[in-house]
N, C-alpha and C positions, 0 to 999 in steps of 0.2 A: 605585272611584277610590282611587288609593294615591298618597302621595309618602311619602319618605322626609327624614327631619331628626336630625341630634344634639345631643340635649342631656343636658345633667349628664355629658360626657363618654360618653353611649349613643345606639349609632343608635336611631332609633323608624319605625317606619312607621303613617302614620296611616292607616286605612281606613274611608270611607263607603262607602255605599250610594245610589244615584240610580234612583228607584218612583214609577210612577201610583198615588196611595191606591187607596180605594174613592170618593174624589168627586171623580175625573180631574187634583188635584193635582198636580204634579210635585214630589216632595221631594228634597231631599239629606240621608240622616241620616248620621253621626258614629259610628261602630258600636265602635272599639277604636283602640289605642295598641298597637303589636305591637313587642316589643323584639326589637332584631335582635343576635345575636351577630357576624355578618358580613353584608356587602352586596352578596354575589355575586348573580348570577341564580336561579343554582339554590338557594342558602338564603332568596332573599327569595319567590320562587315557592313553595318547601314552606311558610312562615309563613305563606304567605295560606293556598293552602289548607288548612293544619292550624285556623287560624282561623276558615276558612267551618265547617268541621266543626264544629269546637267549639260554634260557636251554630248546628247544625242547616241550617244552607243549604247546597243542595246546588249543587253548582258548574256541574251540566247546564244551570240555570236560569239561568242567566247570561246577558245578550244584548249584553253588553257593558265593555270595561274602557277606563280613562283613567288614564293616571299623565305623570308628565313626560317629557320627551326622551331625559333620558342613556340610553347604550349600552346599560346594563344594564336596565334596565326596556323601554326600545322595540324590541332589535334583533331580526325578523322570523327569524330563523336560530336565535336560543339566548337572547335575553332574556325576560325575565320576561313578557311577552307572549307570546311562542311557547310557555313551556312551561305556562302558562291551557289555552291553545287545544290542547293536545294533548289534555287531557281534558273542555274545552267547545268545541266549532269554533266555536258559534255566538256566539263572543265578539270581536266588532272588535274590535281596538286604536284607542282616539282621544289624541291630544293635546291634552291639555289646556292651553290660557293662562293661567288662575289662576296656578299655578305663577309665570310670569311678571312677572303684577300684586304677588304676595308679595312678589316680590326687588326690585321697583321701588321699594315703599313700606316696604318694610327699611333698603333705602338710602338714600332721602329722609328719612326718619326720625332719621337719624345731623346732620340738620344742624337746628338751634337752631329757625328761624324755621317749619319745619314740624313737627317736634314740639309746639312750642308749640300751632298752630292744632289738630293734633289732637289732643290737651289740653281743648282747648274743644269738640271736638263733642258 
């Protein structure tokens, strides 16, 4: 799972991981922070995978990828989902919602009286 964010003036892309442990768990880990010098398809595609490398996983093993909507990441023809799957087929692309839930409570957050309450949780 990947989305992509800028901060301190840099893009980042974040990358987890979604695995059955060994005691039928479902986890999501948190695996790296990948700084992106651009936010093409084709450069955010070579990051992951120069990434997977890096920490030994191999990309065949893959049964699956989730990132958000935009063009760049989802388009079936030349986004970063297609160019996974040229060297993993066995990689759906899913959309994921979180993405979603993020921008919602980013924006709620900008007004006083829900800051506030979550503050208090």
């Amino acid at each position: 799972m990947t989305d992509e964010l800028p901060t301190h003036n840099t893009e980042e892309l974040s990358l987890c991981v979604r695995f059955v442990d060994k005691e039928s768990n479902i986890r999501v880990d948190f695996l790296k922070f990948i700084p992106l010098d651009r936010i093409t398809d084709r450069f955010i595609a070579a990051a992951i995978k120069q990434c997977l490398r890096d920490l030994n996983i191999d990309i065949k093993n893959i049964r699956g990828q989730g990132c958000d909507g935009s063009s760049n990441m989802s388009s079936e023809i030349c986004g970063v989902q297609a160019l996974i799957k040229e060297e993993a087929p066995l990689t759906p692309y899913i959309h994921y919602s979180e993405d979603a839930l993020n921008l919602c409570i980013a924006s709620t957050c900008q007004l006083a009286e829900i800051r506030n309450v979550i503050d208090h949780l």
